[in-house]
C-alpha positions in Angstrom: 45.1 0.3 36.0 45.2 1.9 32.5 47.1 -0.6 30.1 46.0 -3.4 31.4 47.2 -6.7 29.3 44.4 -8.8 30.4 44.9 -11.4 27.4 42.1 -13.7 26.5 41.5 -16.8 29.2 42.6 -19.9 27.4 39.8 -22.5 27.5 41.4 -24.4 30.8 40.4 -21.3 32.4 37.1 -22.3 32.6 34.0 -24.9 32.9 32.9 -25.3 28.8 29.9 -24.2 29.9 30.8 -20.9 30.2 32.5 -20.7 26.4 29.4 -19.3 24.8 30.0 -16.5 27.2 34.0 -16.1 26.2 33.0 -16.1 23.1 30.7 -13.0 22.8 33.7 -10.8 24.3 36.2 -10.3 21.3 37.4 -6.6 22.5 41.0 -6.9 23.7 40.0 -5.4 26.8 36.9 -6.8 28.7 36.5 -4.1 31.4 36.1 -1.6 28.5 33.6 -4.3 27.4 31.7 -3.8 30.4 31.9 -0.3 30.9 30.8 0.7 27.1 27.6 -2.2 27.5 26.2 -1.1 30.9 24.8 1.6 29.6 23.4 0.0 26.0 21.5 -2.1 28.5 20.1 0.4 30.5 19.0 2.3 27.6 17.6 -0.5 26.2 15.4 -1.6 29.4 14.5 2.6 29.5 12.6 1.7 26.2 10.5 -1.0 28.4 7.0 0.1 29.3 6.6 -0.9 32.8 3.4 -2.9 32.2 5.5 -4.8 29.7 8.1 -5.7 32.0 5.8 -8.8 33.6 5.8 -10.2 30.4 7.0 -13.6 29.3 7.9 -14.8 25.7 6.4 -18.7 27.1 5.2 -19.9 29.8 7.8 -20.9 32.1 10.3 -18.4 31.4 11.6 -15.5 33.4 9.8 -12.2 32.5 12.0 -9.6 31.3 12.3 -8.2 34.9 13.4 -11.2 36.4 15.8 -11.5 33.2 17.2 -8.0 35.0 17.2 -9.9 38.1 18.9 -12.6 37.4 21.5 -10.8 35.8 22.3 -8.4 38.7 22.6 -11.7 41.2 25.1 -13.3 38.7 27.3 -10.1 38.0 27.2 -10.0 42.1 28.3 -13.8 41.9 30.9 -13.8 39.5 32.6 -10.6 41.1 32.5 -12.3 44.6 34.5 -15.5 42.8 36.9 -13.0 41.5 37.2 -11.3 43.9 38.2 -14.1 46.6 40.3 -15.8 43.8 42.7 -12.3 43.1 43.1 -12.2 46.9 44.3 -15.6 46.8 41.7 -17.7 48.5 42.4 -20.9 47.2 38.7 -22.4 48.8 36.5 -23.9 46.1 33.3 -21.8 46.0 29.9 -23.1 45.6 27.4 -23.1 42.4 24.5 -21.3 42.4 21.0 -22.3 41.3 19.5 -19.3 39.4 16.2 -20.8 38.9 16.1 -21.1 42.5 17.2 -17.5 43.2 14.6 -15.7 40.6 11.8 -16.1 42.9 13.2 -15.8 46.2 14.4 -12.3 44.5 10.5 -11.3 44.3 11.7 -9.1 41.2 8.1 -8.6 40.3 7.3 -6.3 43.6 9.8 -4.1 42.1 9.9 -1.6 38.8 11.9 -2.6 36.1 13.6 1.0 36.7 14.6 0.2 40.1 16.4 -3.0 38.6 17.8 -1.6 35.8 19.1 1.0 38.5 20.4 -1.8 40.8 22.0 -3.7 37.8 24.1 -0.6 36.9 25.1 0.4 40.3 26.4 -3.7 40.4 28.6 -3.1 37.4 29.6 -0.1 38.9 31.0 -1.9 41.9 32.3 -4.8 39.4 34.5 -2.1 37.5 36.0 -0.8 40.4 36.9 -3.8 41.5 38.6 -5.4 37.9 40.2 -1.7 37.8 41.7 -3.0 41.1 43.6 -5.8 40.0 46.9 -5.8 39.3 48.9 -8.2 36.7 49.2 -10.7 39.1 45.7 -10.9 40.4 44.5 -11.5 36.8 46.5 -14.6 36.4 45.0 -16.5 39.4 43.0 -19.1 39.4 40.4 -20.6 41.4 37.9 -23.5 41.7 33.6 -22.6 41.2 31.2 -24.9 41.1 34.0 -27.8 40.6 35.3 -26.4 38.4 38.3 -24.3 37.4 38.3 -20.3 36.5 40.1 -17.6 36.6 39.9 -14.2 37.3 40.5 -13.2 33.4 37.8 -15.5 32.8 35.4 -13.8 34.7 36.0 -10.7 33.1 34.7 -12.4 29.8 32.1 -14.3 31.3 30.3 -11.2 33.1 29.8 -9.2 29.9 29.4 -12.8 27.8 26.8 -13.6 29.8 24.9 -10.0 29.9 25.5 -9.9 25.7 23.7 -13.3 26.3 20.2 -12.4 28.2 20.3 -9.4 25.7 19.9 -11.2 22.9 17.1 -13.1 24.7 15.4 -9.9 25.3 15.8 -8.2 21.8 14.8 -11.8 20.1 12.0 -13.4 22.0 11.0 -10.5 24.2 10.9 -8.0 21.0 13.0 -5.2 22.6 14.3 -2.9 20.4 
């Protein structure tokens, strides 16, 4: 829908916890956001020699392939909640654990191009389905993880949070 009006969620639209990734989205149009920064990430993770992308920055943390992981499962999360919020499905949708869901993805078996591959065919699917919505569809709201959000919201919070792990991976993982 070219000329989209999206606006910027007002902060009821969303659990505080999610403001950091608001925040990191100041175009005026957050599809655009996600279209232009799909592919400075997958450029970025081209630069990643494969028998770097098992590394960790400390012990404990996600490597940068499971960093790549992670994100795909979240962009497929946060799409699912908009999507079944623009259709009108008022039922409150459950959290996710994501520390739970990096290892049960084995991201490790996998190259970091085939996830980098994967993560851009996700934001593919995401596009098309935020070029979907019509002006009505971006004004509804829903309930996630007990708390309130909207489909505007999302928008902002799927590029927020991929601007996010970025910065993780250009500041503690060195990627340049």
């Amino acid at each position: 829908m070219a000329g989209r009006a999206v606006g910027r969620p007002d902060p009821d639209e969303y659990d505080p916890f999610y403001a950091d990734y608001v925040a990191r989205v100041t175009e005026d149009d957050p599809i655009e956001a996600m279209a232009t920064q799909i592919g400075q990430t997958t450029a970025l993770l081209e630069r990643v020699a494969e028998e770097d992308a098992g590394k960790r920055y400390a012990m404990g943390k996600w490597s940068v392939k499971e960093v790549v992981g992670h994100l795909t499962d979240a962009e497929r999360i946060f799409s699912y909640r908009a999507l079944r919020i623009a259709r009108g499905d008022d039922t409150p949708l459950p959290g996710f654990d994501e520390n739970a869901y990096v290892p049960a993805g084995r991201f490790a078996e996998r190259t970091l191009r085939e996830l980098g591959g994967e993560l851009a065919n996700a934001r593919r699917s995401t596009l098309d389905l935020f070029r979907s919505f019509d002006g009505a569809a971006w004004r509804c709201r829903g309930v996630a993880s007990g708390n309130p959000i909207s489909v505007r919201a999302l928008a902002c919070i799927i590029p927020g949070h991929e601007r996010h792990h970025v910065e993780v991976l250009r500041t503690r993982y060195g990627l340049r």
